[in-house]
VOGU-3710 file (C-alpha; in Angstrom, 3 decimals, decimal comma):
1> xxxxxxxxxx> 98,899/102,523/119,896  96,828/105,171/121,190  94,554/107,159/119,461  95,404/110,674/118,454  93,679/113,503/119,883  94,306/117,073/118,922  95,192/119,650/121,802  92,139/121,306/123,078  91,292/123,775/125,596  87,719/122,529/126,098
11> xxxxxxxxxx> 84,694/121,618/124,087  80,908/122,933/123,271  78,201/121,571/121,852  75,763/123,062/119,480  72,621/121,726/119,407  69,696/121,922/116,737  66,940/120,572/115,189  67,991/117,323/117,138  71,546/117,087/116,023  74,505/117,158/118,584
21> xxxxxxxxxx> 77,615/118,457/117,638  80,466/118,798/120,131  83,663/120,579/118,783  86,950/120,547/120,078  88,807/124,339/120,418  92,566/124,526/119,985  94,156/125,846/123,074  95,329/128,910/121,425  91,388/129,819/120,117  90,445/132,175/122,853
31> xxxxxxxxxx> 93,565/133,958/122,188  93,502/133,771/118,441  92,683/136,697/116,190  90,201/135,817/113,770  92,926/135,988/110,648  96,498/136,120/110,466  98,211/138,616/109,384  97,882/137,362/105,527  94,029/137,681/105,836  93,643/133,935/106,111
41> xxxxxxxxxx> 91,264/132,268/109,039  92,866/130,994/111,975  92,829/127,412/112,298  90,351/128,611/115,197  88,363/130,737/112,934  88,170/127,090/110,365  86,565/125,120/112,989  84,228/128,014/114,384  83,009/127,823/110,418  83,403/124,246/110,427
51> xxxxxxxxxx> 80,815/123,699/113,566  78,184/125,858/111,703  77,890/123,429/108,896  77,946/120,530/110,500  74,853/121,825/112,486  73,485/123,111/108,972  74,317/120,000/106,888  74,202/117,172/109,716  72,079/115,066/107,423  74,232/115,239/104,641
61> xxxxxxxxxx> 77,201/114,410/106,748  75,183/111,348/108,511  75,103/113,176/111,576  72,271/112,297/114,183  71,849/113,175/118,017  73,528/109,505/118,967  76,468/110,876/117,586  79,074/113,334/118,566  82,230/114,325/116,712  85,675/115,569/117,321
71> xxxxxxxxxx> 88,424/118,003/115,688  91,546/115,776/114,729  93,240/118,318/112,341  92,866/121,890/110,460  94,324/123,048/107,865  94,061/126,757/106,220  95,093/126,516/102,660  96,920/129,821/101,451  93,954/131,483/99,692  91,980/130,960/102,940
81> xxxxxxxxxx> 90,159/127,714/101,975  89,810/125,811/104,937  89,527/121,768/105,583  88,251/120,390/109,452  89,062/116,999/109,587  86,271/115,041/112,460  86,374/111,739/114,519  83,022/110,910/115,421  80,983/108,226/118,448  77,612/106,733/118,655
91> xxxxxxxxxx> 76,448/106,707/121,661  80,231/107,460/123,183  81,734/104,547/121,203  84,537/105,258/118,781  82,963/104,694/115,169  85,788/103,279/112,944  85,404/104,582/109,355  83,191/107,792/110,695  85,856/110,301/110,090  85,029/113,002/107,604
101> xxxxxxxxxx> 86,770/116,231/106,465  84,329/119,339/105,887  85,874/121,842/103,138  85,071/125,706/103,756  85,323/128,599/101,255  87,994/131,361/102,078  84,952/133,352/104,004  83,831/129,992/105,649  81,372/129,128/104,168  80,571/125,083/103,510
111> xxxxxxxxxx> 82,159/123,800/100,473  81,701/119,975/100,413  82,661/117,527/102,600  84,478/113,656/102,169  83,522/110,996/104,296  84,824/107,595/105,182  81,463/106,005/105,008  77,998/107,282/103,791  76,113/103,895/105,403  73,728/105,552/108,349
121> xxxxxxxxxx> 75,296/105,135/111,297  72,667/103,497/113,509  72,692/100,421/115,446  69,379/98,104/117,419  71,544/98,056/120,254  74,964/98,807/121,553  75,051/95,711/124,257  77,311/93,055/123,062  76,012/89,376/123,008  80,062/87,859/122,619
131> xxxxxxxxxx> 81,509/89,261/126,167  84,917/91,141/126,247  86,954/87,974/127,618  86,034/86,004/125,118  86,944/88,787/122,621  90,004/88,552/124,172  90,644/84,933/123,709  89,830/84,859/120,179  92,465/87,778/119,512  95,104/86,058/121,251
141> xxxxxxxxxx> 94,102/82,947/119,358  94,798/85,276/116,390  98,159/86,716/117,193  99,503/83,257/117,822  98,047/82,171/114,418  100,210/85,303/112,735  103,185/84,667/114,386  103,033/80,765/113,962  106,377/79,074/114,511  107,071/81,538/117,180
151> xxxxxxxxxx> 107,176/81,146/121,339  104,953/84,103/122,271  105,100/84,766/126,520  103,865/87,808/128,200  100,127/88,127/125,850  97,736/90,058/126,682  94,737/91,476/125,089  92,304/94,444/125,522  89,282/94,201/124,218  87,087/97,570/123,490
161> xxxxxxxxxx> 83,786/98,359/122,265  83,280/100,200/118,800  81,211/100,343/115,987  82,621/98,767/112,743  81,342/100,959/109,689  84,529/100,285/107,721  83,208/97,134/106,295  79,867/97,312/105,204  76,807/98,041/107,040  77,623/99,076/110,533
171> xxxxxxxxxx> 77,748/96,564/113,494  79,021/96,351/117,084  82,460/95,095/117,150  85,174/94,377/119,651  88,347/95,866/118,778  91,030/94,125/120,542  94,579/95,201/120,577  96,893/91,387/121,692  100,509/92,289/122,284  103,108/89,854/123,704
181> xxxxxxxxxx> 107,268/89,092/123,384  108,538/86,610/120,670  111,756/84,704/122,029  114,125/87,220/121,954  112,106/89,977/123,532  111,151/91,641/120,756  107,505/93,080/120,436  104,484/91,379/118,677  100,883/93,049/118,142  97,888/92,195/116,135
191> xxxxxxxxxx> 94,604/94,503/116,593  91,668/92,129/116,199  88,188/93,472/115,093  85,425/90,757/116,158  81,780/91,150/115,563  80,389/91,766/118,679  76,904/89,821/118,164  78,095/86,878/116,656  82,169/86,064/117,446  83,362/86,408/113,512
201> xxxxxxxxxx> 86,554/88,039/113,043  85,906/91,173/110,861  89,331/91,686/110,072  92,932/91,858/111,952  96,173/93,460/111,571  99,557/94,089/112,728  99,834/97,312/115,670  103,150/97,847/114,781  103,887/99,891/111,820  107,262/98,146/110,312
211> xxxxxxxxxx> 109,333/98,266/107,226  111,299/98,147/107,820  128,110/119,298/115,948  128,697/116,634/112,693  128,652/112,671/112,775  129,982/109,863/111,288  127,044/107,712/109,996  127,306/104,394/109,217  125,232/105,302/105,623  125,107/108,961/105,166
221> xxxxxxxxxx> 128,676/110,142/105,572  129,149/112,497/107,825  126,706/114,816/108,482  125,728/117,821/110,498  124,085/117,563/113,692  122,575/120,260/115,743  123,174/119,933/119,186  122,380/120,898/122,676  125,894/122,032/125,354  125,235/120,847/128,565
231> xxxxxxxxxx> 128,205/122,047/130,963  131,251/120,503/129,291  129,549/117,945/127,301  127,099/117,583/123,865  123,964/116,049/124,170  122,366/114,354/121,016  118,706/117,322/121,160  118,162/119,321/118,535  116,716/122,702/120,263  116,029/123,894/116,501
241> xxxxxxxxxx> 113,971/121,241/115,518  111,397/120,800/118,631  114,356/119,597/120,733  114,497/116,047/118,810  116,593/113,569/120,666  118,461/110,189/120,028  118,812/107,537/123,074  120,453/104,551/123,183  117,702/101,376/124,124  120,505/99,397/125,213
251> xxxxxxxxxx> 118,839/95,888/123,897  116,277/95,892/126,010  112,744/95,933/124,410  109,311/97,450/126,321  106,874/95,754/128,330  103,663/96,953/127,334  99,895/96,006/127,744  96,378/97,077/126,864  98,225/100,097/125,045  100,020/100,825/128,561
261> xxxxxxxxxx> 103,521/100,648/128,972  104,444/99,117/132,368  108,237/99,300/131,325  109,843/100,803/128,190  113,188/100,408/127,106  115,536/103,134/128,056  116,903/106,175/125,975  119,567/106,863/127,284  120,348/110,109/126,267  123,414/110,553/123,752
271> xxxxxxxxxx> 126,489/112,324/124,816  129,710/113,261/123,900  132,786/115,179/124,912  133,963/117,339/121,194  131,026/117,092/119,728  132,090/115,238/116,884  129,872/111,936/116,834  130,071/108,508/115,788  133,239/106,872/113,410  131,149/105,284/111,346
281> xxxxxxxxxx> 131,523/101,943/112,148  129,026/99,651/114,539  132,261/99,144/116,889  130,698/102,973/118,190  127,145/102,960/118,821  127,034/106,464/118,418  127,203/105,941/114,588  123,886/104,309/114,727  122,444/107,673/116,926  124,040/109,700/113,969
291> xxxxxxxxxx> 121,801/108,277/111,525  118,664/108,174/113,348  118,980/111,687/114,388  120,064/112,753/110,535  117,205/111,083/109,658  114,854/112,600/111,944  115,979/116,281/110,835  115,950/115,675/107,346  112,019/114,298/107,588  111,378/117,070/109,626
301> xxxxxxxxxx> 112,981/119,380/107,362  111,497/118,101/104,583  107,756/118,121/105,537  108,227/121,838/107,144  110,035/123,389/103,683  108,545/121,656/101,232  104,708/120,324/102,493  104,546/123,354/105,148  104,197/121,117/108,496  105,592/122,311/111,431
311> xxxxxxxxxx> 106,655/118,548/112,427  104,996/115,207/112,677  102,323/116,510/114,679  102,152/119,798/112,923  102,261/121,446/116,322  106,464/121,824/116,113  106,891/119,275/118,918  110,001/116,945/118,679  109,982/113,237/118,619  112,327/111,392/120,094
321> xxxxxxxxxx> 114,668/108,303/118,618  115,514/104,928/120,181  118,582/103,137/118,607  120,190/99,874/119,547  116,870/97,967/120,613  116,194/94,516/121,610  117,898/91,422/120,299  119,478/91,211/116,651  116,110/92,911/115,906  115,265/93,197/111,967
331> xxxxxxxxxx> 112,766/96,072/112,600  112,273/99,821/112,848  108,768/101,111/113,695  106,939/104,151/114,643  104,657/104,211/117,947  102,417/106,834/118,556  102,627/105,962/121,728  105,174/107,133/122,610  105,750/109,666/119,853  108,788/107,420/119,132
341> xxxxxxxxxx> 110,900/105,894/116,516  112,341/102,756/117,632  115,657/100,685/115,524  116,364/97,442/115,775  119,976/96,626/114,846  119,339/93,937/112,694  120,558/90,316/112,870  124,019/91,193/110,871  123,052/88,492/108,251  119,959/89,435/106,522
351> xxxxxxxxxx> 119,317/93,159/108,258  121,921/96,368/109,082  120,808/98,356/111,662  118,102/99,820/110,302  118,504/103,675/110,513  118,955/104,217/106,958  117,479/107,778/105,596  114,439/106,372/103,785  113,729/104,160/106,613  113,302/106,983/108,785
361> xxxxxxxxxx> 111,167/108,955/106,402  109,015/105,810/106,675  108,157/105,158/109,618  107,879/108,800/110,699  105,376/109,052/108,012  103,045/106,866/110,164  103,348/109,222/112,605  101,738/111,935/109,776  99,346/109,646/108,338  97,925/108,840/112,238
371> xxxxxxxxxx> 97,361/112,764/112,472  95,652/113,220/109,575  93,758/110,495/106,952  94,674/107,529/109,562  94,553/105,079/106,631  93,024/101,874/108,437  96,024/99,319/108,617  94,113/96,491/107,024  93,178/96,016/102,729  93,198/98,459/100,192
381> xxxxxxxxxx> 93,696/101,261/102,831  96,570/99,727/104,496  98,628/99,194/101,547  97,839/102,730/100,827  99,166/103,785/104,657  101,861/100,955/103,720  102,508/103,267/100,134  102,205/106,670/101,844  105,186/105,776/104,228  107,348/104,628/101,310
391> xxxxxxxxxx> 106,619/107,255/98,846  106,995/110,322/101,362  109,989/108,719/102,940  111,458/108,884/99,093  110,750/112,414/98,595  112,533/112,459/101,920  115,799/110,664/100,687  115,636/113,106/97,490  115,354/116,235/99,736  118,177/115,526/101,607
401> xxxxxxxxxx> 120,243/115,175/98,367  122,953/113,464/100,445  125,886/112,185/97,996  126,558/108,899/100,279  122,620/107,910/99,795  121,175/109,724/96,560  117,982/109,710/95,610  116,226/106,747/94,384  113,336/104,427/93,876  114,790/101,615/96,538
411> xxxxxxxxxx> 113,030/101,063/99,684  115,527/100,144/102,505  118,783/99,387/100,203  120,906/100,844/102,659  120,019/97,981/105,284  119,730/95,255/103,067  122,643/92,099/103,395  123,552/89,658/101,686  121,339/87,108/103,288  118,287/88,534/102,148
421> xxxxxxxxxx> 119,208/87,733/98,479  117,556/91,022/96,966  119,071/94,742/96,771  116,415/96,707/98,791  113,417/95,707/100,294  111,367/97,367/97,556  111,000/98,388/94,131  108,637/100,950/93,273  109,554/101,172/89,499  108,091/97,411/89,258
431> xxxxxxxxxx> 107,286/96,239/92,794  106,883/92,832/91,700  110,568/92,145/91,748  110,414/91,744/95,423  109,256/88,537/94,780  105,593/89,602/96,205  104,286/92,873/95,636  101,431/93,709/93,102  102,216/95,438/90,050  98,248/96,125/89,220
441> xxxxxxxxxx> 95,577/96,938/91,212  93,334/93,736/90,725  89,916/93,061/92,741  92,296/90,700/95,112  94,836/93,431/95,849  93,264/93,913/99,680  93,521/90,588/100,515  97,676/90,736/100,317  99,889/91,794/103,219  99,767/95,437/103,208
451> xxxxxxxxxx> 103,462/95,525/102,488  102,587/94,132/99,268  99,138/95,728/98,044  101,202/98,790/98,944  103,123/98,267/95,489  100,112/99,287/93,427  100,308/102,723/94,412  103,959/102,784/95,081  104,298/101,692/90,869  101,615/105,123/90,361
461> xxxxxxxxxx> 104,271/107,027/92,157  107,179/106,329/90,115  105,413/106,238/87,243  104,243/109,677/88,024  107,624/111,436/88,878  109,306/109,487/86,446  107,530/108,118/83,563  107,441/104,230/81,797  110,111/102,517/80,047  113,832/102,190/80,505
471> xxxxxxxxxx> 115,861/104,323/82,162  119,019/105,133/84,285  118,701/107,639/87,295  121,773/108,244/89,967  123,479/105,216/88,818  120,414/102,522/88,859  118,401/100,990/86,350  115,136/101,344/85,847  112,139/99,718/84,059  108,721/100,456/84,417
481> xxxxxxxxxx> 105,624/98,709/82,631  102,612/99,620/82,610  99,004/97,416/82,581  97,116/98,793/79,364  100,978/99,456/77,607  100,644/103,091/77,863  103,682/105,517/77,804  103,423/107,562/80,938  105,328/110,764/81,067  106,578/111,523/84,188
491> xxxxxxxxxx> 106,266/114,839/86,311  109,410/115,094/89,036  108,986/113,513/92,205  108,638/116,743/93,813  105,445/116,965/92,830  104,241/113,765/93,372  105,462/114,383/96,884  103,277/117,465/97,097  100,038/116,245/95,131  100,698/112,730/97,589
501> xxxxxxxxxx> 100,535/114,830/100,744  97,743/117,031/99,877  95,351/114,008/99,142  96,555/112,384/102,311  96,211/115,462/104,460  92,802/117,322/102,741  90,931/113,986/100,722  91,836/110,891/101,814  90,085/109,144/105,339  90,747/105,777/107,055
511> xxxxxxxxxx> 88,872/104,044/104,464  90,199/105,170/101,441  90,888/102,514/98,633  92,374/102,203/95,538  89,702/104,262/93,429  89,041/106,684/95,789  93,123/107,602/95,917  92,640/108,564/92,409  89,988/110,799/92,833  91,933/112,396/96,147
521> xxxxxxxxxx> 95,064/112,483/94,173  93,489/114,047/91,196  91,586/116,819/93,261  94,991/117,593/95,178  96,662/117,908/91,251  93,204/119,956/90,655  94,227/121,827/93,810  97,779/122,855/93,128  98,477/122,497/89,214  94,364/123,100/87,725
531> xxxxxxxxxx> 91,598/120,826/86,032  93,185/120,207/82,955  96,803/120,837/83,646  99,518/118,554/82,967  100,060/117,307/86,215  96,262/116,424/86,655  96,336/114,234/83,420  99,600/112,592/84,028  97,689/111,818/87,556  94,943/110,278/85,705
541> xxxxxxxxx> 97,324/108,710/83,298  100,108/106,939/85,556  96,592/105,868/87,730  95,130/104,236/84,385  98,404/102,580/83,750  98,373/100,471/87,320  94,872/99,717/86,499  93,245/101,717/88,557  90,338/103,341/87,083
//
């Protein structure tokens, strides 16, 4: 997937006492007034203040003149205080676990600042001894190895050159994105992070994020759909909601390499005659496009009234759906990309068509966490991306309050069939009931599938909105435990939703872990509730009860 890069009208660099600093401008800057109309910066105005510190505090911040950095997001707070979140290189190469967020006072003046990594970023050389095809090779060797069992065809792999200071002391790595087609088509990635002086893989992990008028959905009932008229027809774009739109893939699947799409599958624009969509059976393959676009609105409706984001992107651009792709696929996933959500329609057996209303919350949640903390997809940090998707996409199934799928603490129960012999895919009230998740943070959490260390923080969540013990809530039972048997009394999931999103958005980077979610999490309850509050000690308690200390 690629990388995401803020909108930017053009860059300067600041230069003292040895330290380069370039800065990316919004587009908007050299228009912007220097505070709204509330008194509060500009998000031009934060990252004017931001550049000043990091020229006045580039050694805290590990900044040096081989480095240069990069705005990826800004956000104003309501009472002015202002975070920058920064990418940074060495020496022009991408530095994975360099990101950092500075924190500015309502009159801009430098706060603090949280950083991925605090090693010195500083390397003998940045020539590789292992050469980029044999980077290659070895990632290939390593998507085959994941997806053993399975005829890959079409693999490629593009190796490029970073520095690695996610895992210890940085080093020159190859990072190495192998993609390819399993037997029915379908999509297959692995992103493969090799040390660049000696061969060893670092670490690897899947590229693609999975999960998992008015309409007739196929789980939601029927719903309301805002629509565009195009002469005497309907077309499935939402001009309210960044113009949104649902296609139809048509089982086909994309052909893409090296992060390039050569071919994508089609979406085929939805249409219809009365606008009145879908009959909520599979027989109409509108009814699918009903419930991907519901989904889509109530996400986006969700993050812009209750978490203030003006989208996915916070920039109030649309994203666009793709329903009905590949062969009896048992997938959904979010591509950057493409600024894209993609549904399989499942194999009938084990999987539904996956466009279920905490499904789409999910995945589009990727698309948030890529903007902002860009949890890496690999240990502790990727089963907290894995745990951001599910708890957000939750608060996004309780938002929409819909009658045919209430609220709950179910990942994907909508989708689930009979042949996968369990109700939902997970259970965040005791995730170990799916057979593999953890219940407990544990020193060995990071070394599970990220769908499964996920359940450590997905268990804090529930525990948090809802407490421990036995309970019934919209018709299903409940029963959380909890590691040191503490009772945990719960706050509402609507603020977990809103202390979750503040510590993903202000305090957490790409190499968060376990402990240092607490601390975000309990300076976002800080943030919104106070030291001392309720909230902030139920934070510290439901945390304590996963074993997270």
């Amino acid at each position: 997937m690629s990388r995401i890069r803020p909108h930017v009208r053009g860059s300067r660099r600041l230069a003292t006492a040895g330290v380069a600093v370039t800065t990316a401008t919004l587009l908007a800057a050299a228009l912007s007034p220097a505070a709204h109309a509330d008194g509060r910066p500009t998000p031009a105005t934060a990252i004017e203040n931001a550049a000043s510190a990091l020229v006045a505090h580039a050694a805290s911040l590990g900044l040096t003149s081989a480095q240069d950095t990069s705005v990826r997001d800004v956000i104003v707070d309501k009472n002015g205080i202002q975070h920058v979140r920064y990418d940074r290189t060495y020496h022009q190469l991408p530095v994975l676990g360099g990101d950092f967020v500075v924190h500015l006072t309502p009159n801009g003046t430098y706060h603090g600042a949280d950083r991925a990594t605090r090693n010195l970023i500083s390397l003998p050389s940045i020539t590789p001894k292992l050469s980029a095809p044999r980077a290659a090779d070895l990632a290939v060797n390593a998507l085959r190895a994941a997806n053993l069992g399975e005829t890959l065809r079409r693999i490629k792999a593009r190796p490029e050159l970073v520095v690695d200071a996610l895992h210890g002391t940085p080093k020159l790595a190859w990072r190495t994105n192998a993609v390819g087609q399993d037997s029915l088509g379908n999509p297959v990635a692995r992103t493969v992070l090799t040390d660049a002086r000696t061969g060893a893989q670092i670490d690897a992990w899947d590229s693609i994020e999975t999960a998992t008028g008015d309409g007739k959905s196929l789980y939601s009932g029927t719903v309301p759909l805002e629509t565009t008229q195009s002469g005497s027809s309907y077309q499935l774009k939402d001009p309210t909601r960044g113009n949104t739109y649902t296609g139809d893939a048509e089982n086909k699947t994309d052909l893409c390499f090296f992060g390039i799409c050569f071919s994508r599958a089609p979406a085929t624009l939805f249409t219809d005659a009365d606008n009145h969509w879908g009959t909520g059976s599979n027989s109409d393959r509108s009814s699918a496009a009903v419930d991907a676009q519901y989904g889509t609105n109530e996400t986006w409706d969700y993050y812009k009234n209750v978490q203030g984001r003006n989208g996915i992107g916070n920039d109030g651009k649309g994203s666009y759906n793709r329903v009905h792709y590949g062969s009896s696929y048992n997938n959904a996933f979010w591509d950057d990309s493409c600024f894209c959500m993609t549904y399989g329609d499942g194999d009938g057996t084990t999987f539904g068509p996956l466009v279920a209303l905490d499904v789409a919350g999910h995945e589009m949640t990727h698309g948030v966490t890529s903007k902002t903390a860009a949890l890496t997809y690999s240990g502790e940090s990727g089963g907290l991306n894995e745990a951001t998707s599910d708890i957000l996409g939750t608060m996004v199934e309780w938002y929409a309050n819909n009658p045919s799928d209430p609220g709950d603490y179910l990942i994907g129960e909508k989708i689930v069939k009979s042949g996968f012999g369990k109700p939902a895919l997970r259970f965040m009230d005791k995730p170990s009931k799916d057979g593999n998740s953890a219940d407990y943070w544990s020193s060995s959490v990071g070394n599970l599938d990220v769908h499964y260390s996920s359940g450590v923080a997905n268990h804090f969540a529930y525990l948090l909105a809802e407490g421990s013990g036995a309970k019934t809530i919209n018709g299903v039972s409940y029963d959380s435990p909890t590691y040191n048997g503490s009772t945990v009394t719960g706050i509402g999931h609507d603020k977990v939703g809103k202390i979750w999103y503040r510590a993903l958005t202000v305090y957490m980077t790409s190499s968060t872990n376990y402990k240092a979610a607490r601390t975000a999490t309990l300076s976002a309850a800080k943030d919104l509730y106070g030291a001392g509050s309720a909230e902030y000690n139920a934070v510290g308690a439901a945390w304590s009860a996963v074993n997270v200390n």
